[in-house]
N, C-alpha and C positions, 0 to 999 in steps of 0.2 A: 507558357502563354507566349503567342508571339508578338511583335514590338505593332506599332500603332500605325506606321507607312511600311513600305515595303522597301524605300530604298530609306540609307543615309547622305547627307550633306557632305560632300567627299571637302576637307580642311587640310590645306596645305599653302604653298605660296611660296614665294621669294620674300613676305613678309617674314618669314618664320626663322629663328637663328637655331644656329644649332649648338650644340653643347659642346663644349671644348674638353677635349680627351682628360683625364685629369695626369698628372703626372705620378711616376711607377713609386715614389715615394708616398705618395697619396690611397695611390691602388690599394698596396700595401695595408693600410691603416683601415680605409674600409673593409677589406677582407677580412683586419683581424677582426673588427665589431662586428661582420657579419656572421663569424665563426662563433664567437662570443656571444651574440642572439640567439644563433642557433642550440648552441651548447647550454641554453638556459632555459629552464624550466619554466612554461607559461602558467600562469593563475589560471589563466581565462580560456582554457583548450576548448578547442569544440570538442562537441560531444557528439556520436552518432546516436541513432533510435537505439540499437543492442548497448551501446556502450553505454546509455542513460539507465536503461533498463536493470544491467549489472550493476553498476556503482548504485545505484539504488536498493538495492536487492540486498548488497553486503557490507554499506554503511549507512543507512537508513538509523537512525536512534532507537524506533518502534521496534525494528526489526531486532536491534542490538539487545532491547530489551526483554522481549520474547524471547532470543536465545538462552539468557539467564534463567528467564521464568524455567525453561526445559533443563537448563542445569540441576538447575535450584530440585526440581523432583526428579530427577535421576539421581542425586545426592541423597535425599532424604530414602531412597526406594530400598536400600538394603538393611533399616533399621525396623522396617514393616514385620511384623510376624515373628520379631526374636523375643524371645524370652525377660521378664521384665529383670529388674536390677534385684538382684535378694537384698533380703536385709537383715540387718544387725539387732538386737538383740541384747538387753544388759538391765538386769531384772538383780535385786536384794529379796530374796524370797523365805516365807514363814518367818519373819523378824518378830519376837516376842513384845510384844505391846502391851501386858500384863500381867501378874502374876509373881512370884521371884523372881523368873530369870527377862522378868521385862527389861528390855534394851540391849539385850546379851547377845553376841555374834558365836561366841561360842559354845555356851552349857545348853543349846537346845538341838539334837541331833538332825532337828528339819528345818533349820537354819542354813543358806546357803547363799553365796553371790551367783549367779546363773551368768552364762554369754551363750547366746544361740543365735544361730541364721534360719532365717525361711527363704526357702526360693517358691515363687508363684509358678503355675505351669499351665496356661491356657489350653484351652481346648485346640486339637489341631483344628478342625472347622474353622475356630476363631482367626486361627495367626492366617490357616491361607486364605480365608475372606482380607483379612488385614494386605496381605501380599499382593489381591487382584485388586485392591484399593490404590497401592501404589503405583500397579504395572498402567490401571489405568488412569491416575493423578497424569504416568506420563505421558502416556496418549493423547490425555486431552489439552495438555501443553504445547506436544508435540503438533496438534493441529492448531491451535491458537496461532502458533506462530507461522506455522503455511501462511493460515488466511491472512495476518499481519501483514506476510512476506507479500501476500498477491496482491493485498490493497496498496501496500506500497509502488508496487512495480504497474499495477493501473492508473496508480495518480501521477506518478513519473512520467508516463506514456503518454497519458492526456496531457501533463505542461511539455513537453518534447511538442507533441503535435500542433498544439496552440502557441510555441514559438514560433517554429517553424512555419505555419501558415499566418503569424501576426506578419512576419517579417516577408513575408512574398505580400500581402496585401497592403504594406507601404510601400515596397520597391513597385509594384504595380499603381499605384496611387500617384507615385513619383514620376512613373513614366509619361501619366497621362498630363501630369502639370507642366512637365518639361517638354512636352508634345502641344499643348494650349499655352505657351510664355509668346509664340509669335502674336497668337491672338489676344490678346491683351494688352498687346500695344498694337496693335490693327485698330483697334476700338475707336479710342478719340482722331483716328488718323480719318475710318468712314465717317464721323463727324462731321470734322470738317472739308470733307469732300462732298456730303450732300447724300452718301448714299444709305445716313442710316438717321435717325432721330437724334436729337440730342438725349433724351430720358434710354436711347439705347446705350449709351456709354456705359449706362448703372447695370445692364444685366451680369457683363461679364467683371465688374466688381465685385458683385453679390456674388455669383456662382463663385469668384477664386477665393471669397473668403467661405464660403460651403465647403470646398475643397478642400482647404485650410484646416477645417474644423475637422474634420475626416480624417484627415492624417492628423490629428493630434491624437485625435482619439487610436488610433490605429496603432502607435509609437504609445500609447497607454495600457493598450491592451499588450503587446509586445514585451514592455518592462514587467507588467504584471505576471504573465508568461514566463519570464528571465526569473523573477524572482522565486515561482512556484518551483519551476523546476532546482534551483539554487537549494531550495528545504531540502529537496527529497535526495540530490545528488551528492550536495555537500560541498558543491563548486561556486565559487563565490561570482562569479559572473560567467553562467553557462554560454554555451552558445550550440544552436542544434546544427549541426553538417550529414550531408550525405542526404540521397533519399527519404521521404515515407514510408512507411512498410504499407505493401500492395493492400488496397481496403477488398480483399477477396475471401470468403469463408467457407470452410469445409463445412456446412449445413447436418451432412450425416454423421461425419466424425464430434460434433458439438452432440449432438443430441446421446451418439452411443456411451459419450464419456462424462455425462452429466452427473451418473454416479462416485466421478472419483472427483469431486469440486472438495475442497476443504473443508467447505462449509459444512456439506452431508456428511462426511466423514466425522469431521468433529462432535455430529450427534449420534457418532455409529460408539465416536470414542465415551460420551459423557452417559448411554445407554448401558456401556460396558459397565460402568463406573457405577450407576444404578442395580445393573443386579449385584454388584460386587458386596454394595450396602443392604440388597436383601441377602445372602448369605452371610454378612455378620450376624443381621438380627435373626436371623433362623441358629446360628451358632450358641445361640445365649439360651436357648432348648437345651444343651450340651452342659453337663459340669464340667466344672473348671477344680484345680487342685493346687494345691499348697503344699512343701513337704518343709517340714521342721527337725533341725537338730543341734540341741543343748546342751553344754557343759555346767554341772554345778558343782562349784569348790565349796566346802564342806570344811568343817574344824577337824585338823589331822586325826584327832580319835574316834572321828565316826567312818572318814572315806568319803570321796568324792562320786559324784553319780554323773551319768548320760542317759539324756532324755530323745526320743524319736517320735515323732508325730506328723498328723497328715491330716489334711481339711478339706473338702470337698463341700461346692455349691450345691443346694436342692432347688431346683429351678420346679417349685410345688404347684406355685400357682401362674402358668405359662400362660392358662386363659386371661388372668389378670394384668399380668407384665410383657412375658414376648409375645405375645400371639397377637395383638396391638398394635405392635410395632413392625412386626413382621408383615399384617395388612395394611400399614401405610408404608415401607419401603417397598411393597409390590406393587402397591397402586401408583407411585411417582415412578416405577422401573414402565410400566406401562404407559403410564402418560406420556414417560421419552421418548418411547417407539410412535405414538401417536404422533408426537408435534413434529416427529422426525418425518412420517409419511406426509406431514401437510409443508413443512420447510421443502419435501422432494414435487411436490406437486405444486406451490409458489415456486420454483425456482424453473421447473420443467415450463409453466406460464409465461413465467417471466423472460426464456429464452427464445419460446415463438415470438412472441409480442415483441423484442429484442430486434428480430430476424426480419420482422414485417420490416417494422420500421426501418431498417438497413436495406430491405429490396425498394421502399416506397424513392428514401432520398437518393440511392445507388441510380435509379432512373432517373429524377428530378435534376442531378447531377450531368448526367450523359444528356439530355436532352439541353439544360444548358448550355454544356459543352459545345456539342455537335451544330446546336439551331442557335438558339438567342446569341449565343457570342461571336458564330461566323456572321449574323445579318447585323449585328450593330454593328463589325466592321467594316462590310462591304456601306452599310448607311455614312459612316463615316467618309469613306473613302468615294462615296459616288456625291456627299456634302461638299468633300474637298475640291472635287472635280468642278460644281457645278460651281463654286465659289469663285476659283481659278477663271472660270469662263463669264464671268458677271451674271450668272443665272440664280444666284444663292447669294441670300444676306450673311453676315458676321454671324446674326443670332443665329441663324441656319445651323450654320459648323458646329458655334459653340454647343447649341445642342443637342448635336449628333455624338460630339468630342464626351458630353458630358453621360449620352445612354449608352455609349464605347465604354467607360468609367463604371459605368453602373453595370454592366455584365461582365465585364472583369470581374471585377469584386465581388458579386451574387455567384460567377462560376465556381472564384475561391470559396466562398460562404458554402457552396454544394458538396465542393470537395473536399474540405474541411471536413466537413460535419460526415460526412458516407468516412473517411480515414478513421475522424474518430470514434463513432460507434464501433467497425471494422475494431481498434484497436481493445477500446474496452469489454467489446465482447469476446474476441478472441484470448485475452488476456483473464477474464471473470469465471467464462465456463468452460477454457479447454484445459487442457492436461497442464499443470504443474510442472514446471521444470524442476528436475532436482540439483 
């Protein structure tokens, strides 16, 4: 935005002293602290848009914790589908309870201590449903944390852009106070010269404590800003430098890549995950088997024996048990696909209505720009003139000075807001940075 006259006050004089050289001993010492500043590490860096965006991206806490969650089932994913633990085995067997040789370990030749392992042996159906369980446990972690990743990197963006524009909307705030400080002490001077009311002294009171109020608020909204961005950065007093990113959008490239958003993906990922659970339960139609084998130690005068055995499920009454179950894990694997068509059809909505809105204030903005804010200038400037020449009261100015104020500020408010949408949409629905 440009400044509020066209010229400056040129300041100089024979009033003015000048600074005295410092001496090369002196030099010296400044230069070391200025090396010394240099060579230290600030807290408080700015930050550009990209750079906010990254340090967000890979020190975010949400983010740090998603990463884990995708550990966490990459870790568990190679225990899916193996074979369960055998077991042990440790049986006193045909112990006489009666008779003569009740209690007797050895006079009865079917007397034995036994030791045997079973191992369980799933059905393969079973273990690689259990497998596509896990592949897709990781998938939908895997997307968890995309979306994680991108909510953080769009709320990063919006406090980037809301510092950034807090802080031109004070420096622009400030220009105009420090542009209106002659008038304000003009005030009680047209007083008492006759050329204005005494009750007009109060207007440009009232207006600079308006003014006032505005930039406190502005310097509120700013810290608030500072601070947002602080959470997501991790920088304890941000500061945004460097440009905006251009509020311009690829329109046809958003729409063709609407399918690769995290968000869908992630219910491409929990649908996978859904049939996965229906090919378990259709797995449980399948016997499953058991193999057994025992040692029985025997009283030396009879011999000791080995036992071999083998167990197999009858899945009799499937109507009763799997087939049940099997029509409720197809009916929720269907429902995923359903609520996934209506999440892609909310979402394709959600990025017209997105777009209008960006083309409505994109205009609102430029028409700002281009008309409302060159005519309050030139209002201002033809105010000044006429004031200059005794044709224009104090209030005159002051009020031209104060609708100059107000379209500054409403052009930032325009611009503002077209960057931000520009950024949260561009950031929501386009492609995914890896």
């Amino acid at each position: 935005m440009s400044a509020l006259f066209c010229g400056r006050a040129r300041v100089g004089g024979r009033g003015h002293s000048r600074i005295a050289d410092p001496p090369a001993g002196r030099q010296a010492a400044v230069a070391a602290v200025l090396a010394l500043a240099l060579a230290t590490p600030s807290l408080a860096g700015p930050l550009t848009y990209g750079q906010a965006l990254e340090r967000a991206a890979a020190d975010a806490p949400e983010v740090r914790a998603r990463g884990l969650a995708v550990d966490a089932a990459r870790a568990a994913a190679p225990a899916a589908g193996q074979l369960p633990d055998p077991e042990l085995s440790v049986a006193v067997e045909n112990l006489p309870v009666s008779g003569p040789m009740a209690g007797s370990f050895g006079r009865d030749e079917m007397t034995m201590v036994r030791v045997g392992v079973m191992q369980a042996v799933p059905s393969g159906a079973r273990r690689r449903a259990e497998r596509q369980i896990a592949a897709a446990d990781i998938g939908v972690a895997e997307m968890q944390s995309q979306i994680t990743r991108r909510e953080v990197r769009v709320a990063a963006a919006l406090a980037w852009t809301d510092l950034h524009y807090a802080k031109r909307r004070r420096e622009a705030l400030d220009e105009v106070l420090a542009a209106l400080e002659p008038l304000w002490d003009a005030a009680p001077a047209a007083v008492a010269s006759g050329q204005d009311r005494p009750a007009g002294a109060l207007s440009p009171i009232r207006l600079k404590a308006a003014l006032e109020d505005r930039r406190s608020a502005l310097v509120a909204a700013e810290e608030r800003a500072r601070a947002e961005l602080a959470r997501w950065t991790g920088e304890p007093d941000p500061q945004a430098d460097g440009p905006p990113p251009e509020p311009v959008l690829d329109e046809g490239r958003l729409r063709a890549g609407l399918e690769q958003v995290p968000t869908l993906r992630a219910w491409t990922a929990v649908a996978d995950r859904a049939d996965a659970e229906t090919d378990l339960a259709r797995a449980g139609r399948q016997p499953d088997w058991s193999f057994e084998l025992g040692y029985g130690r025997r009283d030396p005068m009879y011999g000791d024996m080995v036992s071999v055995g083998a167990r197999v499920s009858l899945p009799l009454f499937a109507d009763r048990r799997q087939d049940p179950v099997i029509a409720a894990r197809s009916a929720d694997a269907r429902r995923v696909r359903i609520e996934r068509e209506a999440a892609t059809r909310g979402l394709r909505a959600a990025l017209e209505a997105d777009l209008a809105e960006h083309r409505m204030h994109h205009d609102q903005w430029r028409r700002a720009r281009d008309v409302l804010l060159p005519a309050a200038r030139d209002r201002a400037s033809l105010e000044t003139s006429s004031y200059g020449a005794g044709r224009a009261g104090l209030a005159d100015v002051i009020d031209a000075f104060t609708g100059l104020a107000d379209a500054r500020l409403e052009t930032l408010d325009r611009e503002a807001l077209v960057v931000r949408e520009a950024v949260r949409i561009s950031l929501t629905y386009g492609e995914d940075p890896q």
